[in-house]
LUMDO-925429 format. One record per residue (C-alpha): x, y, z; chain; residue number from 1. Coordinates in nm, 2 decimals, decimal comma. Example, Ala and Ser with C-alpha at 12.3 -4.5 7.8 and 13.67 -1.06 7.14 Angstrom:
% LUMDO-925429
<r><u>1,23</u><v>-0,45</v><w>0,78</w><sekol>A</sekol><drenti>1</drenti></r>
<r><u>1,37</u><v>-0,11</v><w>0,71</w><sekol>A</sekol><drenti>2</drenti></r>
This chain:
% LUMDO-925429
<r><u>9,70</u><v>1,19</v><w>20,91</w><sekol>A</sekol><drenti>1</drenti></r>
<r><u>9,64</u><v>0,84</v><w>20,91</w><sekol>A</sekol><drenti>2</drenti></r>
<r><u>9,87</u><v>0,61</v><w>21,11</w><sekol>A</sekol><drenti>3</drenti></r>
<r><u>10,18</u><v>0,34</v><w>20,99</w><sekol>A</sekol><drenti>4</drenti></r>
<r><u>9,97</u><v>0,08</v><w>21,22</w><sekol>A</sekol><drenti>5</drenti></r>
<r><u>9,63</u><v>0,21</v><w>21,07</w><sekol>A</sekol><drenti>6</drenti></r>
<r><u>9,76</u><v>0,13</v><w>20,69</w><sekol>A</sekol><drenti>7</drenti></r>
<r><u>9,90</u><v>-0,18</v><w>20,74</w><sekol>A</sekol><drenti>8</drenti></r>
<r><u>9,52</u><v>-0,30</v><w>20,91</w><sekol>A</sekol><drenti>9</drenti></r>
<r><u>9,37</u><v>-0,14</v><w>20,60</w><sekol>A</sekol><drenti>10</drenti></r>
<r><u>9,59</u><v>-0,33</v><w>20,41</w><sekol>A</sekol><drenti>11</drenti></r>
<r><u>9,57</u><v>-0,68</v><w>20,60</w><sekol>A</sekol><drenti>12</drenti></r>
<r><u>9,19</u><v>-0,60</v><w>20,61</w><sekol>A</sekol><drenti>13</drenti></r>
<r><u>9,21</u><v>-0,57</v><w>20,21</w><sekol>A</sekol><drenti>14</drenti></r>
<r><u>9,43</u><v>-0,92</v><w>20,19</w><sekol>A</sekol><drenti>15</drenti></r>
<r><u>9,21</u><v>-1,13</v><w>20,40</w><sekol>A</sekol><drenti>16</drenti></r>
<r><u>8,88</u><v>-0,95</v><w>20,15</w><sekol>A</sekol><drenti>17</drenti></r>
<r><u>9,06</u><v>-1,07</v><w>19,85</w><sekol>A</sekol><drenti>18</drenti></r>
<r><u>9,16</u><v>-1,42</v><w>20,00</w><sekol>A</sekol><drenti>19</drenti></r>
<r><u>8,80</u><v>-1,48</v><w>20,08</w><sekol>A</sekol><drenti>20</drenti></r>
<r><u>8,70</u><v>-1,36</v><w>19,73</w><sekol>A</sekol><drenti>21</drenti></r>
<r><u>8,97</u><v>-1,54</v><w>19,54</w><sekol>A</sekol><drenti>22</drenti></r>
<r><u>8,84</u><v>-1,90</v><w>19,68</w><sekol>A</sekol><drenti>23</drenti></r>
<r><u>8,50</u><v>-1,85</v><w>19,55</w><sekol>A</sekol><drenti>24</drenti></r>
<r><u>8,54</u><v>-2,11</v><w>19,27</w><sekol>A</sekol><drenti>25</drenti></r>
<r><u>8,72</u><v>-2,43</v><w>19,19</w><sekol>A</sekol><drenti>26</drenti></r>
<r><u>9,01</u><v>-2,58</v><w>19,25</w><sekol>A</sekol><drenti>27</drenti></r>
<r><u>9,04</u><v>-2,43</v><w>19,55</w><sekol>A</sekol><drenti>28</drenti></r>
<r><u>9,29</u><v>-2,69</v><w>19,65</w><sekol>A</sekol><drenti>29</drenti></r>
<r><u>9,48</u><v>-2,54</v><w>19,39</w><sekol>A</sekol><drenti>30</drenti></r>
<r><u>9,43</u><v>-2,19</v><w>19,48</w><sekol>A</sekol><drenti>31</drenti></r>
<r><u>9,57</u><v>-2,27</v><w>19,84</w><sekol>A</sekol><drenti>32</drenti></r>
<r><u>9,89</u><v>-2,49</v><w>19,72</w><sekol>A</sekol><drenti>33</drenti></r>
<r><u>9,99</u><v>-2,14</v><w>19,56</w><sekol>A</sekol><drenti>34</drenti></r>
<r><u>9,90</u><v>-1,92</v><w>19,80</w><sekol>A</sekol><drenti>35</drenti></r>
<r><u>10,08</u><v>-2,15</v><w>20,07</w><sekol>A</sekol><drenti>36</drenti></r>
<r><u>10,44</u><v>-2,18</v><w>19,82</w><sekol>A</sekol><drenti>37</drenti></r>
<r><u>10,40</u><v>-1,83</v><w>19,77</w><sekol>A</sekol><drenti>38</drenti></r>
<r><u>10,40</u><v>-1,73</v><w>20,12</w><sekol>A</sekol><drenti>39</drenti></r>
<r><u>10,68</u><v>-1,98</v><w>20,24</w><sekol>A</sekol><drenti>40</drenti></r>
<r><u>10,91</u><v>-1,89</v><w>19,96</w><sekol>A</sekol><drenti>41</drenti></r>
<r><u>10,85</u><v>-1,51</v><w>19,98</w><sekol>A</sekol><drenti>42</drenti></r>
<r><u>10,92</u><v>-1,53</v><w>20,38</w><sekol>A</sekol><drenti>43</drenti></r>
<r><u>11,27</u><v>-1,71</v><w>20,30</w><sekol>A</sekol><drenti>44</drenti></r>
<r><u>11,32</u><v>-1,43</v><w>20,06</w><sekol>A</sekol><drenti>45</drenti></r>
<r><u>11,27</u><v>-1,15</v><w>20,30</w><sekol>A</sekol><drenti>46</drenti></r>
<r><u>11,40</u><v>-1,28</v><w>20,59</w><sekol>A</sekol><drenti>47</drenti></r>
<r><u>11,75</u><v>-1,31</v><w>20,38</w><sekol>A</sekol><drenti>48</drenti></r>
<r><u>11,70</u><v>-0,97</v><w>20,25</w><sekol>A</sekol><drenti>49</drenti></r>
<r><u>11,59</u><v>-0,83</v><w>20,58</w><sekol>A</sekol><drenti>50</drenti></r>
<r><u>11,90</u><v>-0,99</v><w>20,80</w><sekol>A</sekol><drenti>51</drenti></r>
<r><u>12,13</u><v>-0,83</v><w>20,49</w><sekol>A</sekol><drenti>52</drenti></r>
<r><u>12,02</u><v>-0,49</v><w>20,50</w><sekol>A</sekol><drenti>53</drenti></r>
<r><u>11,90</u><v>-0,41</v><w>20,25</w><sekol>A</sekol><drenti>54</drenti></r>
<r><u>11,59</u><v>-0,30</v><w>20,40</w><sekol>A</sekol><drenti>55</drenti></r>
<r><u>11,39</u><v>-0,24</v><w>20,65</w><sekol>A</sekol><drenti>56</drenti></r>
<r><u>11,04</u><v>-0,25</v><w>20,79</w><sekol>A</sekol><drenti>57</drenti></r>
<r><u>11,02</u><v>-0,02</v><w>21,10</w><sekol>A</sekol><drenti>58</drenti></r>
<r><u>10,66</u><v>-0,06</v><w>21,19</w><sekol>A</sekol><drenti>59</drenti></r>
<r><u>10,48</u><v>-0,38</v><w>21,18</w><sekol>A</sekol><drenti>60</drenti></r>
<r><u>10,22</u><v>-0,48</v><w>21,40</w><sekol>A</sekol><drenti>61</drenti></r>
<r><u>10,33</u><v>-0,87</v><w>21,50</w><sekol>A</sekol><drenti>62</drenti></r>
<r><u>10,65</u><v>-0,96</v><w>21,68</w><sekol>A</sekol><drenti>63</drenti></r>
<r><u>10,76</u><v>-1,22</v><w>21,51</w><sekol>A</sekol><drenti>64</drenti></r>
<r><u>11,10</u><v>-1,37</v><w>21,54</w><sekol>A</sekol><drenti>65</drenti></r>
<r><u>11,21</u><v>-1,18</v><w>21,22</w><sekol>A</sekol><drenti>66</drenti></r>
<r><u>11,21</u><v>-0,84</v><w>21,12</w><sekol>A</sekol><drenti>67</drenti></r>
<r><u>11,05</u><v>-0,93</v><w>20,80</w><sekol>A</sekol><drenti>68</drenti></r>
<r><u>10,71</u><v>-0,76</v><w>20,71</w><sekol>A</sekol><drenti>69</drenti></r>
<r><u>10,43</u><v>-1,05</v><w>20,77</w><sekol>A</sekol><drenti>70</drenti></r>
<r><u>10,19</u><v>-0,83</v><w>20,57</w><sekol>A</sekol><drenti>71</drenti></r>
<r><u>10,36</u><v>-0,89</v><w>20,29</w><sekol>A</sekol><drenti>72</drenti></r>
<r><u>10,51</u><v>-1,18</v><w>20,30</w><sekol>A</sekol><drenti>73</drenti></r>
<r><u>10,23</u><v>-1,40</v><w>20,42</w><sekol>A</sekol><drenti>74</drenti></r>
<r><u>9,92</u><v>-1,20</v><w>20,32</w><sekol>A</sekol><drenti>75</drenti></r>
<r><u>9,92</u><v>-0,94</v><w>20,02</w><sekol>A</sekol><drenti>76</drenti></r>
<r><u>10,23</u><v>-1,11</v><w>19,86</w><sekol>A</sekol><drenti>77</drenti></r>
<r><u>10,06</u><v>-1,49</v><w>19,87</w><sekol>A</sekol><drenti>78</drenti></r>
<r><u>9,70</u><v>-1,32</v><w>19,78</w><sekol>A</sekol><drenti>79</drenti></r>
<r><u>9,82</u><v>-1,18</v><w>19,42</w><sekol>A</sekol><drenti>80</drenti></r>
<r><u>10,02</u><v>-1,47</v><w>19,38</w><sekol>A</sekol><drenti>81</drenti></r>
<r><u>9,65</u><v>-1,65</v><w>19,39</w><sekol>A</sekol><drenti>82</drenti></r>
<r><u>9,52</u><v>-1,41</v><w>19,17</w><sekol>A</sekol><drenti>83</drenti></r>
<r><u>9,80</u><v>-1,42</v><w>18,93</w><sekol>A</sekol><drenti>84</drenti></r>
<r><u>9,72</u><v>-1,82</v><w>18,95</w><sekol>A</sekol><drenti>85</drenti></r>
<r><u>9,40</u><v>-1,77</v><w>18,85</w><sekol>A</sekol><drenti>86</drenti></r>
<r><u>9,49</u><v>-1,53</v><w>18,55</w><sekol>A</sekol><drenti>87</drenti></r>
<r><u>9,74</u><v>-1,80</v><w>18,41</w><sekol>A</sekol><drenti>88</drenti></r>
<r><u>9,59</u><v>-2,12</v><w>18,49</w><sekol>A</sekol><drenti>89</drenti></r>
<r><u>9,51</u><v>-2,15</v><w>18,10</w><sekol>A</sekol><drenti>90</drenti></r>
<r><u>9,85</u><v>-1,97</v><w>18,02</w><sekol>A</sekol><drenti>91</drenti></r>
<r><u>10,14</u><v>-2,09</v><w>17,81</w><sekol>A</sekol><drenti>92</drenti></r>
<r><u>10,48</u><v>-1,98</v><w>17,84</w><sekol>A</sekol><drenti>93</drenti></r>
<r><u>10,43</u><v>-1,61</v><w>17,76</w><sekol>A</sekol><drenti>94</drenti></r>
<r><u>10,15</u><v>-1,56</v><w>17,94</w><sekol>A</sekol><drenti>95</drenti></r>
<r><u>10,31</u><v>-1,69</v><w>18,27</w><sekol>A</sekol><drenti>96</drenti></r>
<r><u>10,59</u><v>-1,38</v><w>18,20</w><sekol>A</sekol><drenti>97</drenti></r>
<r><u>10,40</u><v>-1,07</v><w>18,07</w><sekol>A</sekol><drenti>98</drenti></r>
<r><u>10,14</u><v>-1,15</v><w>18,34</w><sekol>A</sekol><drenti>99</drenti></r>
<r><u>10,38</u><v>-1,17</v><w>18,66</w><sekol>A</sekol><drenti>100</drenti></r>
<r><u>10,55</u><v>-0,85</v><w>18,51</w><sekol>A</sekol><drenti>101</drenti></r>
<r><u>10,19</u><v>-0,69</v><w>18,55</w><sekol>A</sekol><drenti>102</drenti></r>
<r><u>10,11</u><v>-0,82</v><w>18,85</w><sekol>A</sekol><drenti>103</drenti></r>
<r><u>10,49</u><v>-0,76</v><w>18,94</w><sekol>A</sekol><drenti>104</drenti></r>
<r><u>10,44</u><v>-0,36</v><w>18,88</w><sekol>A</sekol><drenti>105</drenti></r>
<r><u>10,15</u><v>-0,37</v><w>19,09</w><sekol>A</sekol><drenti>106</drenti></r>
<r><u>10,25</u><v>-0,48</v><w>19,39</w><sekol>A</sekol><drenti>107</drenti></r>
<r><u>10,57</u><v>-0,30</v><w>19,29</w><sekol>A</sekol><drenti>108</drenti></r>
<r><u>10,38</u><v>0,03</v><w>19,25</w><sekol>A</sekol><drenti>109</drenti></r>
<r><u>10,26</u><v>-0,03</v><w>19,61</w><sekol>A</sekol><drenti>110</drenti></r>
<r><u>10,58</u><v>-0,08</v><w>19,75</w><sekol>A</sekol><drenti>111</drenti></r>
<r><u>10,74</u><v>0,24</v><w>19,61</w><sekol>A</sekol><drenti>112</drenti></r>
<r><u>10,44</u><v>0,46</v><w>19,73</w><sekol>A</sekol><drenti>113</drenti></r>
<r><u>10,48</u><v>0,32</v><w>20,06</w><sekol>A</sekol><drenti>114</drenti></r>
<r><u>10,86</u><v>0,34</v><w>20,12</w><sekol>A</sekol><drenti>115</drenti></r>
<r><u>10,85</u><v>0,69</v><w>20,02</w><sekol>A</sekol><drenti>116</drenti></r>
<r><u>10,53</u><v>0,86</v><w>20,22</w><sekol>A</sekol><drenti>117</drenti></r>
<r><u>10,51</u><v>0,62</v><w>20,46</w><sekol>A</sekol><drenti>118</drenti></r>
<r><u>10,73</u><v>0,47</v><w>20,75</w><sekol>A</sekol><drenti>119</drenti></r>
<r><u>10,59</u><v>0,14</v><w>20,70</w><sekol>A</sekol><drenti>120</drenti></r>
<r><u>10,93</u><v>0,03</v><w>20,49</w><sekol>A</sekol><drenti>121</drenti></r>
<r><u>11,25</u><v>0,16</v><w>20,41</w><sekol>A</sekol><drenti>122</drenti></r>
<r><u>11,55</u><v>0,08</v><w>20,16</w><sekol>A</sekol><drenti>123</drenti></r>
<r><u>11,87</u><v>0,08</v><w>20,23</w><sekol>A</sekol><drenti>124</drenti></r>
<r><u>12,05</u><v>-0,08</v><w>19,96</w><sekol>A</sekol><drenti>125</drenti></r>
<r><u>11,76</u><v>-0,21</v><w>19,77</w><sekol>A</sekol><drenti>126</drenti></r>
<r><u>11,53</u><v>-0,03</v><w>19,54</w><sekol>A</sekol><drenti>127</drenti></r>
<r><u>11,17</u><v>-0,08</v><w>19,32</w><sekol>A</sekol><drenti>128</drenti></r>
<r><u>11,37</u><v>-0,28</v><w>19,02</w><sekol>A</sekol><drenti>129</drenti></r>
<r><u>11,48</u><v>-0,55</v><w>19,27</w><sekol>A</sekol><drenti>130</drenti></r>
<r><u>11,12</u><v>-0,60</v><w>19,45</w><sekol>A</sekol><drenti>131</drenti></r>
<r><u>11,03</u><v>-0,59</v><w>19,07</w><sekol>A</sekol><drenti>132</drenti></r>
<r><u>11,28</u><v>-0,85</v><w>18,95</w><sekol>A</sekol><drenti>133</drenti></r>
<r><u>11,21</u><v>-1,09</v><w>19,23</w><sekol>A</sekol><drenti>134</drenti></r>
<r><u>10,84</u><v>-1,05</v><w>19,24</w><sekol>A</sekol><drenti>135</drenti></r>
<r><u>10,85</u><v>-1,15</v><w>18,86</w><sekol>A</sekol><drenti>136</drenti></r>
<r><u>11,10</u><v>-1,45</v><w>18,99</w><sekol>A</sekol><drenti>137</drenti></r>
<r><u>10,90</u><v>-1,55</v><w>19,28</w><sekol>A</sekol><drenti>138</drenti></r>
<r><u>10,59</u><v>-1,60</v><w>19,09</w><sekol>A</sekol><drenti>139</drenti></r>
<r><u>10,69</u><v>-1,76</v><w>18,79</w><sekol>A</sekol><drenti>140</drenti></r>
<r><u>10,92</u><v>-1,98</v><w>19,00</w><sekol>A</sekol><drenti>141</drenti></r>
<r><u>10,58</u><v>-2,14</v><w>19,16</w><sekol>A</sekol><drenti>142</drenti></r>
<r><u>10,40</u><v>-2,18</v><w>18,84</w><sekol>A</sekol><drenti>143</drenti></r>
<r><u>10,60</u><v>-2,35</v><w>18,68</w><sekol>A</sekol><drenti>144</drenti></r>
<r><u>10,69</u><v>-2,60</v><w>18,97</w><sekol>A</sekol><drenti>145</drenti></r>
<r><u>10,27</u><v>-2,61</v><w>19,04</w><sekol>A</sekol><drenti>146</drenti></r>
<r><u>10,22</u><v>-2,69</v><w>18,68</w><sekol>A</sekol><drenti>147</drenti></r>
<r><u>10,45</u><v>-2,96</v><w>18,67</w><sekol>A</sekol><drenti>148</drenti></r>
<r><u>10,26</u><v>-3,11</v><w>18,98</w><sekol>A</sekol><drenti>149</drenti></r>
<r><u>10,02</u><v>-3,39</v><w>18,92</w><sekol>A</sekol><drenti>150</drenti></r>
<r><u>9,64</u><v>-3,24</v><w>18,94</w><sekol>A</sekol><drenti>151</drenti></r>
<r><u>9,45</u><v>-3,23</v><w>19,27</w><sekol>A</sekol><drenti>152</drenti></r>
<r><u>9,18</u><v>-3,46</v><w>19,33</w><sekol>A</sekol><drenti>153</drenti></r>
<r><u>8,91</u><v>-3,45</v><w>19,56</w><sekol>A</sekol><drenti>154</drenti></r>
């Protein structure tokens, strides 16, 4: 059986893959301002959540000052923010929603696998439709303030 500590490098390995990947075109500065406002906003998020209990992450391979889950929150979390970036940077309205809701489910879809056969997180008062809900939140949150910033120049 594969370890809690083994999964989470898989998954940090995967990240840091699909961070490198994600900044293969233009604007990168771009691509960074999100993936930075993604990662500060989500730590606030689950540091707040964490210190409430309303969950938990009992394995996690940094000690940080928190008990928050640095994976998440400053690697997968920011890295499909990117990509969700990427997928609306031509996007009205609509398109921001219906594609954080998919992007929502996917990390979502993760999560729930992971709190239930793993060790890696577990909920105490919270469950998949809040991660959903804020995900969703989260992301279109920064869109819309990173639209309504003045382009990046070189």
């Amino acid at each position: 059986m594969i370890s809690e500590e083994s999964i989470l490098w898989i998954l940090i390995s995967i990240g840091v893959l699909l961070f490198v990947y994600s900044l293969r075109k233009p604007p990168i500065k771009e691509w960074l301002l999100f993936f930075l406002l993604t990662g500060y906003l989500s730590s606030i998020i689950g540091v707040i959540v964490v210190e409430e209990n309303l969950l938990s992450y009992p394995v996690n391979l940094f000690n940080t000052h928190f008990d928050s889950s640095f994976t998440y929150e400053y690697i997968l979390f920011p890295v499909l923010g990117i990509y969700y970036y990427q997928s609306t940077y031509r996007s009205g309205w609509l398109g921001f929603i219906v594609k954080a809701a998919v992007f929502s489910s996917i990390i979502t879809i993760m999560e729930y696998f992971l709190e239930r056969y793993t060790n890696l997180i577990h909920y105490i008062s919270w469950t998949w439709m809040y991660t959903f809900i804020s995900t969703i939140f989260v992301l279109v949150l920064i869109r819309m303030i990173v639209k309504f910033l003045p382009p990046v120049k070189n």
